[in-house]
Structure formats: C-alpha cells, structure tokens
C-alpha positions in Angstrom: -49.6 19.5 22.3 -47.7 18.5 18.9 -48.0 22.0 17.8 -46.1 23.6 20.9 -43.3 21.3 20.7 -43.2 21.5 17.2 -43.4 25.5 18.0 -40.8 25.1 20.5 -38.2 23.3 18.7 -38.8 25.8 16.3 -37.9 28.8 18.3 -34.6 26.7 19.5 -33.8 26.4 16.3 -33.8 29.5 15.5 -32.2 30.9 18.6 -29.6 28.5 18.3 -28.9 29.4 14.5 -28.9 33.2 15.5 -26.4 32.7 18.0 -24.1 30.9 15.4 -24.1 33.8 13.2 -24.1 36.3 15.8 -20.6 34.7 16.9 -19.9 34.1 13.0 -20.0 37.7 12.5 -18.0 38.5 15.7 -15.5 36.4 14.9 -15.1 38.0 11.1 -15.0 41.8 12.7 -12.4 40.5 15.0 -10.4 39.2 12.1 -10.4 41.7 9.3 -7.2 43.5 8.6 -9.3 46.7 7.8 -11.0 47.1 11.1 -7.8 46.1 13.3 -6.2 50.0 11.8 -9.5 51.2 12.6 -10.6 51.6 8.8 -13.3 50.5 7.0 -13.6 48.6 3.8 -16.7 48.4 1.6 -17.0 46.3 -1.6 -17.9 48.5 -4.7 -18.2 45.2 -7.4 -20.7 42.9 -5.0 -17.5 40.9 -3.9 -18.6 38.3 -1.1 -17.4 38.1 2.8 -14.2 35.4 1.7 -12.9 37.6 -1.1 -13.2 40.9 0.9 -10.8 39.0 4.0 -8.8 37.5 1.3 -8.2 41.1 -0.1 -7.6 42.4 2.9 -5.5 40.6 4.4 -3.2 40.4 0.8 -3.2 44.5 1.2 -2.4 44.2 4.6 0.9 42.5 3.9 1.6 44.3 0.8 0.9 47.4 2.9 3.5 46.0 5.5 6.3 45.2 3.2 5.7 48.3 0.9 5.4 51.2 4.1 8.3 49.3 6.4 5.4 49.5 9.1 4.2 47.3 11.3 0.7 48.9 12.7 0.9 45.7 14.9 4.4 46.1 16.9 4.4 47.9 20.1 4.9 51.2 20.7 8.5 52.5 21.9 8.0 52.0 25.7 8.2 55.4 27.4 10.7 55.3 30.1 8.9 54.8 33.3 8.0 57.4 36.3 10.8 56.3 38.2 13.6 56.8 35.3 11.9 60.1 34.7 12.5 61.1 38.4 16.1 59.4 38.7 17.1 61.7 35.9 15.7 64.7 36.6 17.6 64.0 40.4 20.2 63.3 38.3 20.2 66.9 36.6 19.5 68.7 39.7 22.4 67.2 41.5 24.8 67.8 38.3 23.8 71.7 38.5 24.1 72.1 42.1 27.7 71.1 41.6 28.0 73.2 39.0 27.8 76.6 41.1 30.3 78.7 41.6 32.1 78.1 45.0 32.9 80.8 47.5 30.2 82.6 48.4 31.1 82.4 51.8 34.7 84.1 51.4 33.4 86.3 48.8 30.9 87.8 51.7 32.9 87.6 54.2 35.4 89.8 52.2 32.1 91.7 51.4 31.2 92.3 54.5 34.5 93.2 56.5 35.1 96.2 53.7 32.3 97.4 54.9 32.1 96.6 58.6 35.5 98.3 58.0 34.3 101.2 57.0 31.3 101.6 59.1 33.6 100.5 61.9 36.5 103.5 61.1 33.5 106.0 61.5 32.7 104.7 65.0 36.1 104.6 65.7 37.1 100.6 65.9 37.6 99.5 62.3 39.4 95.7 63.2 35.9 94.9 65.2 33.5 96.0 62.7 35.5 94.6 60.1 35.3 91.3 62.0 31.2 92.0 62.6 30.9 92.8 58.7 33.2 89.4 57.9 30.8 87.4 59.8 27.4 88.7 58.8 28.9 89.0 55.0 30.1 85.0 55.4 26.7 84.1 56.7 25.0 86.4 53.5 27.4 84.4 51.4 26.3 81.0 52.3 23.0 81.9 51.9 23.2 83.4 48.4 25.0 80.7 47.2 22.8 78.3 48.7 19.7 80.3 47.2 21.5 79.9 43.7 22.3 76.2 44.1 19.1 75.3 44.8 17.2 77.6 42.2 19.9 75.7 39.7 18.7 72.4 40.7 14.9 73.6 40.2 15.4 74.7 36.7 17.9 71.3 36.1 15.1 69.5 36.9 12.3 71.4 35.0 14.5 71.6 32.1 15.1 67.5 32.3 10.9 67.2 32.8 10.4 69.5 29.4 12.6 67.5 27.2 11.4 64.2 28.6 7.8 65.2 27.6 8.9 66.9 24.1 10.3 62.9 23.5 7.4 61.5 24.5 5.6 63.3 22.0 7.7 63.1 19.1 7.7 59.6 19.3 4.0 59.8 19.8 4.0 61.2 16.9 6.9 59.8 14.5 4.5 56.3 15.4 1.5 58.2 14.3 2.8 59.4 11.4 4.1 55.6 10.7 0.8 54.5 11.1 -0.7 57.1 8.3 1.7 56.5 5.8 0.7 52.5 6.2 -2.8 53.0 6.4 -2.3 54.7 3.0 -0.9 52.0 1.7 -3.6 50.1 2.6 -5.9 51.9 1.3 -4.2 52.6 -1.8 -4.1 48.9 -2.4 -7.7 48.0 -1.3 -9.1 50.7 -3.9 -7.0 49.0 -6.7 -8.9 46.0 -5.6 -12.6 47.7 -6.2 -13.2 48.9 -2.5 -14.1 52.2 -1.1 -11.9 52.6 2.1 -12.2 55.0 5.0 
C-alpha cells in the first residue's frame, strides 16, 4: 500500500511537471521574435533559451527601425466586394454616357435614302422613304443600344482588371517589405552567432 501511493504521487508529479514545461515551451514559441516572421533561429556558440529571446527580440527592433518595416502592422485593407462593384457600376454608367448620340436619326436618314431609292423603282419614293426612315430609326436605336451596352461591359471589365492588378501589387510591395525586414533580421541575428533560416 505505501508503495502505490508513493508510486502514485510519483506519477503526479511527474505529469504535473511535464505539463509545466509543455506550457513553458508553448509559451516561449509563442513569444520569440524569430518564429512570429516565420524564421528560425539556431544558436551556433551554445547560448541558452534567455539569451537567444533577448537577442531576438534586440534584432527584432533593430530590424524595425533599420528596414522602416513593421512585419506586425496590418495589411493595406483591400477595398471590399461592394466598393469593387459600386465602381465598376460606376464605370459602366460613365461609358454608356459616353456614346455617341443619334443613332436613331442617323438610321432613320439611313434608311429613307434607301427606302427612297427602292421606293423610286416601284414607283412611290415619299412611302418607301417613310418605310426605310422607320425600319433605319428602329436599326439605329438598336445599334446604338448594342454599342452602349458592349461599352458598359468592357467599362466594367476594364475597372475589375485594374482593381485586381492593385490588389496584387500591394500584395506584393508588402511582401517585398516583409523580405527586406526579415533580412535585416537575419543579418543581425548572424552578427549575434546564430544560423537563421
């Protein structure tokens, strides 16, 4: 009986104590500099757990205030679904005003020079000029509605490109941010006697 409590307390203890520096070790992961840019940092000269954070964090500033970066700060906020949409309605609507006018009078003069003509064979040119002045305004309006909406389409796939192409410059201008500190860092940490990848 003494021996299995001693045995119990025993494996308490030790669960208990592995727990500790289970969370110990979470709680240093969590808070190195190195692994928060997604690098790693090993000691080359046997420096101990407190020096390495020390050194990391002291790079990590320096890296900071050298680069002009903050890996830390937010991204630029991408402008949300609905702005995307309201501008590309925007667009279309700017380049359906933008087309030409007067399709219907230009085919409806279309149209009675040739009803005209057609209508001077058959022998009544004023009512086949007035036939070809209607079917030419109705061709008109169509044609130009055709090319208003085919303006607002490419308006609007135009606006979609460019909003994409600036989504992904400033992808990666903050990419390219982020390199030039982890550099830095690096650059720092291997003063320091650390290999860093």
């Amino acid at each position: 009986m003494k021996y299995s409590l001693l045995f119990m307390m025993l494996v308490i203890t030790s669960a208990y104590s592995a727990g500790q520096n289970a969370s110990e070790g979470a709680s240093s992961d969590a808070s190195s500099p190195a692994k928060s840019i997604g690098m790693f940092a090993y000691p080359k000269n046997n420096q101990n757990a407190e020096t390495q954070r020390k050194d990391e964090s002291e790079c990590y500033g320096s890296a900071k205030q050298n680069s002009g970066v903050d890996p830390q700060a937010p991204p630029p906020a991408a402008p949300s679904s609905e702005q995307q949409q309201a501008a590309q309605k925007e667009a279309a609507q700017q380049a359906g005003k933008s087309v030409p006018k007067g399709g219907t009078v230009k085919g409806s003069a279309k149209g009675a020079a040739g009803g005209a003509a057609i209508g001077a064979i058959a022998g009544d040119a004023g009512k086949g000029a007035a036939i070809g002045a209607t079917a030419g305004a109705a061709a008109g309006r169509r044609a130009q509605k055709q090319a208003q909406k085919g303006a607002q389409q490419q308006a609007a796939q135009q606006t979609a490109q460019a909003q994409q192409q600036a989504q992904a410059q400033a992808t990666a201008q903050q990419q390219q941010q982020l390199d030039t500190f982890k550099r830095a860092f690096s650059a720092c940490m291997e003063a320091r006697g650390y290999s860093v990848k």
